[in-house]
C-alpha positions as CSV (number, residue, x, y, z in Angstrom):
1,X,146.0,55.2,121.6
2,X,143.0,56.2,123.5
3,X,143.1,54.4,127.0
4,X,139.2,52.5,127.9
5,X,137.7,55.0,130.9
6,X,137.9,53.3,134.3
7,X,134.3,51.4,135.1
8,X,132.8,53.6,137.9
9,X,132.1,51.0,141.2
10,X,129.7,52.1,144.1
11,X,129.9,50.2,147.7
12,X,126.5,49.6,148.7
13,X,125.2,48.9,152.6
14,X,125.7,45.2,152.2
15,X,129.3,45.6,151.5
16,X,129.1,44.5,148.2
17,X,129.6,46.6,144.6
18,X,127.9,47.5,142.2
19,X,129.6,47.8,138.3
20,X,127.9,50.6,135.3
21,X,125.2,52.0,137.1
22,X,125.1,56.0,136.1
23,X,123.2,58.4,137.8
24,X,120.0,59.6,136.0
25,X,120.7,62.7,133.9
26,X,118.6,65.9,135.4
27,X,116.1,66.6,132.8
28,X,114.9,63.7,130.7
29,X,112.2,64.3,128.0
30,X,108.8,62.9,128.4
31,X,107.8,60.4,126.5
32,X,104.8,60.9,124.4
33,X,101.8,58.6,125.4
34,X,100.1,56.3,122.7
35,X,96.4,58.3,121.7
36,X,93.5,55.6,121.8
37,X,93.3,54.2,119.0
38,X,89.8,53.3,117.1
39,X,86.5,54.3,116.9
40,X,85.3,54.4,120.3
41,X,81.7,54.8,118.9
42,X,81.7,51.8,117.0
43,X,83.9,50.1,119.9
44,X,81.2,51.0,122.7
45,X,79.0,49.9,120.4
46,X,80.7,46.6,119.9
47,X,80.6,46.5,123.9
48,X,77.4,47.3,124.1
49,X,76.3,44.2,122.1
50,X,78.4,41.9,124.1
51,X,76.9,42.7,127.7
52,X,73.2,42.9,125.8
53,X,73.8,39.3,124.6
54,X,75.5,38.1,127.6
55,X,72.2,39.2,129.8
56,X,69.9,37.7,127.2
57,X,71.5,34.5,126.7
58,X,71.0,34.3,130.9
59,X,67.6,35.4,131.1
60,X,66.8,32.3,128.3
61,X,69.1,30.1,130.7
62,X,67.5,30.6,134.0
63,X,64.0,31.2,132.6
64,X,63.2,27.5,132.9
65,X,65.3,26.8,135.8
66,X,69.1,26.4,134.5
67,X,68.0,25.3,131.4
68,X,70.6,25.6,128.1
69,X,68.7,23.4,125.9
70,X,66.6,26.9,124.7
71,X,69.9,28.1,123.5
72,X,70.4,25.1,121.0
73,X,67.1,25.9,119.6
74,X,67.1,29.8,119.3
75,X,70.3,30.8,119.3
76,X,69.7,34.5,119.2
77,X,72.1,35.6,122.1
78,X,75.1,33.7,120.5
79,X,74.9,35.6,117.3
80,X,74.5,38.8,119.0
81,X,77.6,38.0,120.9
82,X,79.3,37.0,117.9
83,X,78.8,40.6,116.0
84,X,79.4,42.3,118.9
85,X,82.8,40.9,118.5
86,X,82.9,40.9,115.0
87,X,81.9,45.2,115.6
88,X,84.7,45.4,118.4
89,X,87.4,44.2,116.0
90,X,86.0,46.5,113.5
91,X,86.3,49.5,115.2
92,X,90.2,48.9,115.9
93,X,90.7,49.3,112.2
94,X,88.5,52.1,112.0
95,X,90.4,55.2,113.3
């Protein structure tokens, strides 16, 4: 019968010990890095849409003086936002 290895201890500068921690092995392979993934046309374009209704959806807001009742009534900026996300999601499929 095979007798169990002795666990290796370590004394540390605090006068306590430490149980199982090995020293690292000298050469370790790299781990390969995850590409983008998507479109990053359709993405940017996506983006792009986002930040164009965001800045129109203010300039309606504070063309009348903090305003938001012009948003109810043309809601232009809202649906641009909304296929700006609708393109973002898109493009994460697309790849």
């Amino acid at each position: 019968m095979q007798q169990p290895l002795p666990k290796k201890t370590y004394d540390d500068a605090w006068g306590d010990t430490r149980v199982g921690y090995e020293p690292k092995p000298a050469y370790q392979p790299r781990k390969k890095a995850a590409g983008p993934q998507g479109n990053r046309l359709v993405g940017s374009i996506g983006s792009f849409l986002i930040v164009a209704a965001m800045c129109w959806g203010v300039y309606m807001v504070t063309a009348n003086g903090l305003n938001a009742a012009p948003l109810l009534k043309f809601p232009g900026p809202v649906y641009l936002a909304g296929a700006g996300v609708i393109v973002s999601i898109i493009s994460k499929f697309l790849g």
